[in-house]
C-alpha positions in Angstrom: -2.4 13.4 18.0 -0.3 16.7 16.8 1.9 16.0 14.3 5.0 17.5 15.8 4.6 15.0 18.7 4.7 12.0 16.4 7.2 13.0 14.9 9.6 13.9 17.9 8.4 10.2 19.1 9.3 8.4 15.9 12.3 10.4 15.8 13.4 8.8 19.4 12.4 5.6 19.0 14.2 5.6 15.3 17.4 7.2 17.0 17.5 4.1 19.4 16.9 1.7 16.9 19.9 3.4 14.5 22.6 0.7 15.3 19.7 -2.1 14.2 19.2 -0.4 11.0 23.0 0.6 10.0 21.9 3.8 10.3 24.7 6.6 11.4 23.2 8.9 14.8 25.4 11.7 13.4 23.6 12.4 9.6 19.8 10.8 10.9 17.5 12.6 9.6 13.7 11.9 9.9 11.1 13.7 7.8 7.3 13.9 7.7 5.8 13.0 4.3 3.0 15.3 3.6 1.6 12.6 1.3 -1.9 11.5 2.8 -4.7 13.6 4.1 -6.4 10.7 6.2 -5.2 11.8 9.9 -4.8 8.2 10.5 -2.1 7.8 8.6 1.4 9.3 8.4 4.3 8.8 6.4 8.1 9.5 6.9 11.4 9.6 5.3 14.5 8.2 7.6 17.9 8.6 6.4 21.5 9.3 7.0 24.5 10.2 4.9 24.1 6.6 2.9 21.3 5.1 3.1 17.1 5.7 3.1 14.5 4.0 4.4 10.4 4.8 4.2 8.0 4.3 7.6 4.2 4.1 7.0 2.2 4.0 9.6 -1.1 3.5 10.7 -3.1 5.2 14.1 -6.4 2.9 13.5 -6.7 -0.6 13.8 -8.4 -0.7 10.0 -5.1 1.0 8.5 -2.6 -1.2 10.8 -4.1 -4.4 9.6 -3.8 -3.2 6.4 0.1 -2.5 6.8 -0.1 -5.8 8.5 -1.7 -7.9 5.7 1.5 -5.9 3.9 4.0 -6.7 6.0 2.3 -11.0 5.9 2.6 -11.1 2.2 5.7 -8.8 1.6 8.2 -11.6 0.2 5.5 -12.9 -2.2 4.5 -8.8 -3.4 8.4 -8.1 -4.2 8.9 -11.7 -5.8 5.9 -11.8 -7.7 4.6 -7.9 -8.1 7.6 -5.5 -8.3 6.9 -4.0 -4.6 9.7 -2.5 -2.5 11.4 -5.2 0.3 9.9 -5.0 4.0 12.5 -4.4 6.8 10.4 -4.9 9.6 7.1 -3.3 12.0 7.8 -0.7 14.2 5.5 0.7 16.9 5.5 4.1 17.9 5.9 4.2 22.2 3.1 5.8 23.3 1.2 6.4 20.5 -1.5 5.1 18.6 0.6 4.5 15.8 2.4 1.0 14.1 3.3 0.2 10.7 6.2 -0.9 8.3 9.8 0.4 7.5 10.6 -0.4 4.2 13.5 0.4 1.6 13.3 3.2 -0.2 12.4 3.6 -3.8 14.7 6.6 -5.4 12.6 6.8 -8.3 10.7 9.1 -10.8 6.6 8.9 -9.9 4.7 8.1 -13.0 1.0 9.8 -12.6 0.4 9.7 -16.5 0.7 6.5 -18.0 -0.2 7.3 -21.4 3.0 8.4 -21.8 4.9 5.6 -20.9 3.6 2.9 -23.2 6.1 0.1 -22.3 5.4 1.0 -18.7 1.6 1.1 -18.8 2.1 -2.7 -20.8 4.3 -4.1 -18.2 2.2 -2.9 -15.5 -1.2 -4.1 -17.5 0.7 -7.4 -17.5 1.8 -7.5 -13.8 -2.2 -6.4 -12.7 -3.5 -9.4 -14.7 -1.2 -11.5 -12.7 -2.4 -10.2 -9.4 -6.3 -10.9 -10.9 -5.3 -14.2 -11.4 -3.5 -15.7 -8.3 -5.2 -17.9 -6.7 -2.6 -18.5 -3.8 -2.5 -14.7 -3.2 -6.3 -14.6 -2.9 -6.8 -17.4 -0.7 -5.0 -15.5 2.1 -6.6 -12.4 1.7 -10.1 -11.2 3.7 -13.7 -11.6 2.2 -14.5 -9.7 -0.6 -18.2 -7.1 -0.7 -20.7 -9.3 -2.1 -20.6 -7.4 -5.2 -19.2 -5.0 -7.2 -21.5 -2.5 -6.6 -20.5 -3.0 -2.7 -17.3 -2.6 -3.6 -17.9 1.0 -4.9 -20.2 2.1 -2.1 -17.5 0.8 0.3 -14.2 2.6 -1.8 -14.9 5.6 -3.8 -18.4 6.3 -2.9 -17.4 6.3 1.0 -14.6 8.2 0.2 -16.0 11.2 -1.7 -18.9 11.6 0.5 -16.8 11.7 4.2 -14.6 14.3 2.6 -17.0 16.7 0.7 -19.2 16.6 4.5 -15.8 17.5 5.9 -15.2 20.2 3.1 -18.6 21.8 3.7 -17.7 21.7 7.5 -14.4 23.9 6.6 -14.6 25.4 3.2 -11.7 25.9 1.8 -11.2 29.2 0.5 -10.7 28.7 -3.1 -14.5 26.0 -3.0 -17.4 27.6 -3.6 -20.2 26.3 -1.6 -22.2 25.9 -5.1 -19.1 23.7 -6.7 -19.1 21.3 -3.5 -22.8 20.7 -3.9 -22.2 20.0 -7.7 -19.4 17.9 -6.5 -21.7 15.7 -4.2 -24.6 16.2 -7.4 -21.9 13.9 -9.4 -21.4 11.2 -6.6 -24.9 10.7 -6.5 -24.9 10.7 -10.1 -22.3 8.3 -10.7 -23.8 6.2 -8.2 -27.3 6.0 -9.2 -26.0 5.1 -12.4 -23.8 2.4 -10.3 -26.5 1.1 -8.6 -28.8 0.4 -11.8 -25.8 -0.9 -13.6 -26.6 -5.2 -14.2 -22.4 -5.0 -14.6 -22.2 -3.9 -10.6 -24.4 -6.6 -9.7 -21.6 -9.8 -10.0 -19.2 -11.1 -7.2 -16.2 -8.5 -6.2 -14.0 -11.5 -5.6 -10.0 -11.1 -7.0 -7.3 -9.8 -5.7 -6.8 -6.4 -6.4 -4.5 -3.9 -5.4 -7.2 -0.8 -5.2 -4.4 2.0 -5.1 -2.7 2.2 -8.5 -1.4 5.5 -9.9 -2.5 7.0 -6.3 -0.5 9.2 -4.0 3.3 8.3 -6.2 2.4 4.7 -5.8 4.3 3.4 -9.0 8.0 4.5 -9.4 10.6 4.6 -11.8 14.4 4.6 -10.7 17.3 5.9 -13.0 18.0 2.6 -13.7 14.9 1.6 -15.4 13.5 -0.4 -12.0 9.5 0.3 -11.5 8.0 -0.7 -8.2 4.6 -0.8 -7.1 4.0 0.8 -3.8 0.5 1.2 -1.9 0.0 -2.4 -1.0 -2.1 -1.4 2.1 -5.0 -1.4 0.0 -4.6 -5.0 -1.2 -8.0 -6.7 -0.8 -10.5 -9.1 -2.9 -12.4 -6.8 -5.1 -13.5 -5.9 -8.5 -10.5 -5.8 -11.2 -12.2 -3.3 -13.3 -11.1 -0.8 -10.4 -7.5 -1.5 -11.4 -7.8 -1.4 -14.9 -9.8 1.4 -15.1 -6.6 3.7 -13.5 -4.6 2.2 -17.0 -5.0 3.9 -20.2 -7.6 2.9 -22.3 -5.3 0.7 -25.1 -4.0 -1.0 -22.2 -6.8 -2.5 -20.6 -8.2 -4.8 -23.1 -8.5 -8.1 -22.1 -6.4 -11.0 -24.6 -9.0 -13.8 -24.3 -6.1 -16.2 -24.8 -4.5 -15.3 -21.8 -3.9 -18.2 -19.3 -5.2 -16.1 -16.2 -8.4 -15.8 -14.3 -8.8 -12.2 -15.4 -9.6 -13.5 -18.8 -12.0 -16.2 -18.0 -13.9 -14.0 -16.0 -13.9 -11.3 -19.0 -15.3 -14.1 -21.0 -18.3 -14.6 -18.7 -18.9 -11.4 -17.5 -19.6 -9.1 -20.7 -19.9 -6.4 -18.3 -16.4 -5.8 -17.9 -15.6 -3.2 -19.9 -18.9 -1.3 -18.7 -17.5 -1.6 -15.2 -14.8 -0.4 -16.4 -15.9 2.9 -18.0 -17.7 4.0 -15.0 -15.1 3.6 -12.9 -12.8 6.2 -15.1 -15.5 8.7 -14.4 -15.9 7.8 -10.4 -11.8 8.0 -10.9 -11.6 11.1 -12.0 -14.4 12.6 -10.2 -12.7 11.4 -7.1 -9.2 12.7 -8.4 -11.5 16.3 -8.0 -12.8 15.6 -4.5 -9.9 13.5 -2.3 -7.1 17.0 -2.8 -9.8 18.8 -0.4 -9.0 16.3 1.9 -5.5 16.5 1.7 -5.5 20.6 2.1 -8.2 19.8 5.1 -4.9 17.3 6.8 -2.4 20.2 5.9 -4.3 22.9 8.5 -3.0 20.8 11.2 0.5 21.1 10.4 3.5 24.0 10.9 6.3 23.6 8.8 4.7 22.1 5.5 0.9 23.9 5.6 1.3 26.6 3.1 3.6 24.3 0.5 0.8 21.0 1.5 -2.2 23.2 0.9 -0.8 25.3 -2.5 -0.4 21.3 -3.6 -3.9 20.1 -2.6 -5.5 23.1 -4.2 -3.6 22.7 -7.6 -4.4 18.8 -7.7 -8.2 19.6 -6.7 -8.6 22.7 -9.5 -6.6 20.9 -12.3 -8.7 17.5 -11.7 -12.1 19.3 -11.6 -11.8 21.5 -14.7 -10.7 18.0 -16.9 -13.6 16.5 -14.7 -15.8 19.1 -16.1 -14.7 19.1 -19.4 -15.1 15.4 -20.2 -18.2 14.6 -18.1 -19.9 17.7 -16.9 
């Protein structure tokens, strides 16, 4: 579906829901977020002359019961977990599309947590929480088997669809001999996966899978931090979200009264896990712009200004990637 027909149909729909949402016909204005580059998904900004509201939403049935599981555990996210309040499911007339309206989160986003020391403890803090609740995983899905599944199924899935996509394409500024490096390090990274004795234990805590990914933590002027991306909340392996915190953060205090440390006492693998997933992080943080500046071609208004900011995010990541690993 084109972009500019979704959003002229969530425009409509959203001007015929404005008396439900206190939202004033006269000053509505609703914007495309050029956020994502999965085509499935699309994000938008609705507001008037006082107040703001965010719409994700999904066109697959993977990504909508994703929002879904959201939108099911919403009050116990924002109690417990610092996430932004739910205001309801919408879906898009005659399209594909469904997913939630939530409030709006007027903050600073924090992509470098090593320079926000109190922030990155907080958050180390909250993400041991999440590990540990057993309540929270008891309503979520099955987990992979392992933790090696859970790789293959996250960043090794990911990387792989969108370098054959980027070969399909080429982006101007790729080289055909960088994405074949590129795909060179996946398999690298997960040979060394696959062989690792620390991938071979259950993928079974809750985990949120998205941290420190597309503005997903947010700072207001106030001091408020929120925790966005919940979509991706699933059982998994907890060295994937401590392995987007800085390094001085992620150590685990054995005397902690949580499940994250009981499992660090029994698994010594941990930090291993841990390790390798920085590398698949940031080798992925080189490989997922290309998708995005794939998503931008599509679009009219925001192309040149969506692909100028996947090419910057893809260059920047891969020459760190290169310096620290290649």
């Amino acid at each position: 579906m084109l972009l500019s027909e979704l959003n002229s149909r969530v425009t409509a729909q959203v001007r015929m829901l404005a008396a439900g949402l206190a939202l004033d016909p006269a000053t509505l204005a609703v914007r495309h977020l050029p956020e994502r580059g999965d085509p499935a998904r699309a994000s938008f900004s609705i507001a008037d002359a006082g107040a703001r509201y965010d719409l994700e939403l999904a066109g697959d049935l993977a990504g909508q019961a994703a929002l879904r599981r959201w939108h099911d555990l919403g009050p116990a996210l924002a109690a417990r977990y610092h996430a932004p309040r739910i205001l309801g499911w919408l879906e898009i007339v005659d399209t594909p599309f469904a997913g939630l309206l939530l409030e709006h989160v007027d903050g600073v986003v924090v992509r470098d947590l090593s320079e926000a020391p109190d922030l990155a403890r907080a958050l180390t803090t909250l993400v041991g929480r999440l590990h540990a609740d057993r309540d929270l995983a008891a309503r979520l899905p099955g987990p992979s088997h392992t933790c090696c599944d859970a790789y293959l199924a996250g960043h090794f899935a990911r990387c792989t669809a969108v370098l054959r996509s980027a070969r399909a394409a080429l982006p101007p500024f790729v080289e055909p001999a960088t994405l074949a490096w590129l795909a060179g390090e996946v398999d690298r990274v997960t040979a060394l996966v696959r062989s690792s004795p620390s991938f071979a234990v259950p993928a079974d805590l809750p985990v949120h899978g998205a941290l420190l990914r597309a503005g997903n933590l947010r700072v207001t002027a106030a001091g408020a931090w929120y925790v966005l991306g919940w979509d991706a909340l699933r059982l998994g392996d907890p060295a994937l979200d401590l392995a987007a915190l800085p390094p001085v953060t992620s150590t685990i205090d054995p005397s902690a009264d949580t499940m994250q440390a009981t499992r660090s006492i029994r698994e010594p693998w941990l930090s291993q896990r841990i390790a390798l997933l920085r590398r698949a992080r940031a080798l992925a943080g080189a490989i997922e712009p290309l998708s995005d500046w794939l998503a931008a071609a599509g679009w009219a208004d925001q192309r040149e200004r969506a692909q100028a900011r996947g090419q910057r995010a893809h260059e920047s990541a891969l020459a760190s990637y290169r310096q620290d690993h290649a």
